[in-house]
Structure formats: structure tokens, C-alpha cells
C-alpha positions as CSV (number, residue, x, y, z in Angstrom):
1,X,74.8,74.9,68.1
2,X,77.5,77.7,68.5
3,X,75.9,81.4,67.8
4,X,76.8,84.9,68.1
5,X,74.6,87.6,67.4
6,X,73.7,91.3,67.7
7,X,69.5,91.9,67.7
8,X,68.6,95.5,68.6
9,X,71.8,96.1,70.1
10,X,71.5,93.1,72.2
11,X,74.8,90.9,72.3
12,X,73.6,87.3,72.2
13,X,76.4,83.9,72.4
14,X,75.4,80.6,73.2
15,X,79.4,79.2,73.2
16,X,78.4,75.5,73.3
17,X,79.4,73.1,76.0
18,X,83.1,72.1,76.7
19,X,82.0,69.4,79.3
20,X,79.2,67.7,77.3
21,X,78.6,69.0,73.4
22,X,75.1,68.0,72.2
23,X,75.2,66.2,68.8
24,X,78.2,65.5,66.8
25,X,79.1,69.3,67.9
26,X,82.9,69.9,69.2
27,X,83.5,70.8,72.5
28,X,83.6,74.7,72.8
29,X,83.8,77.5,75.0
30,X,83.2,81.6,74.6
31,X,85.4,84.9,74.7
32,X,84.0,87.8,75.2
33,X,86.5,91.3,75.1
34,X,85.4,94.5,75.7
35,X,88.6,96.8,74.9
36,X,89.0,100.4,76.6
37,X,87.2,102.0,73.8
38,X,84.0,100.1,74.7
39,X,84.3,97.5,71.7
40,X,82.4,94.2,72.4
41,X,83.6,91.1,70.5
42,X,82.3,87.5,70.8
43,X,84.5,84.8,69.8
44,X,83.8,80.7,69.9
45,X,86.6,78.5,70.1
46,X,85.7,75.3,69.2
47,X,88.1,72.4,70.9
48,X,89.9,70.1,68.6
């Protein structure tokens, strides 16, 4: 299960698995960017 959160300022991404997906889940993987202001995003691509 893909997930991306933000709890208490905590950043939290489980991206998946591009190897071995679990379930009937797509293979995945994560991006995180920080840009030069500081910004955090969290991205999950998921593998077609």
C-alpha cells in the first residue's frame, strides 16, 4: 500500500516495492525533492 503523509510535521512515504509488490499492487518506487527554498514533496510513481 503506497502512502504519503505529514503527522506533526513528520514526513512519512512508504513508496511500495519495485522488485516485489505485495498484493495485486503495481510495482512502485518514491521521489522525494526538497527545492532551494526548503519545500519537501513526496511523490509515488507507480510502474505500468
Amino acid at each position: 500500500m503506497y502512502r504519503t503523509e505529514c503527522i506533526d510535521g513528520i514526513y512519512i512515504m512508504n513508496p511500495g516495492a519495485i522488485d516485489s509488490p505485495r498484493g495485486k499492487n503495481k510495482p512502485s518506487y518514491g521521489v522525494l525533492t526538497i527545492d532551494g527554498s526548503g519545500k519537501l514533496t513526496m511523490n509515488i510513481v507507480a510502474l505500468k
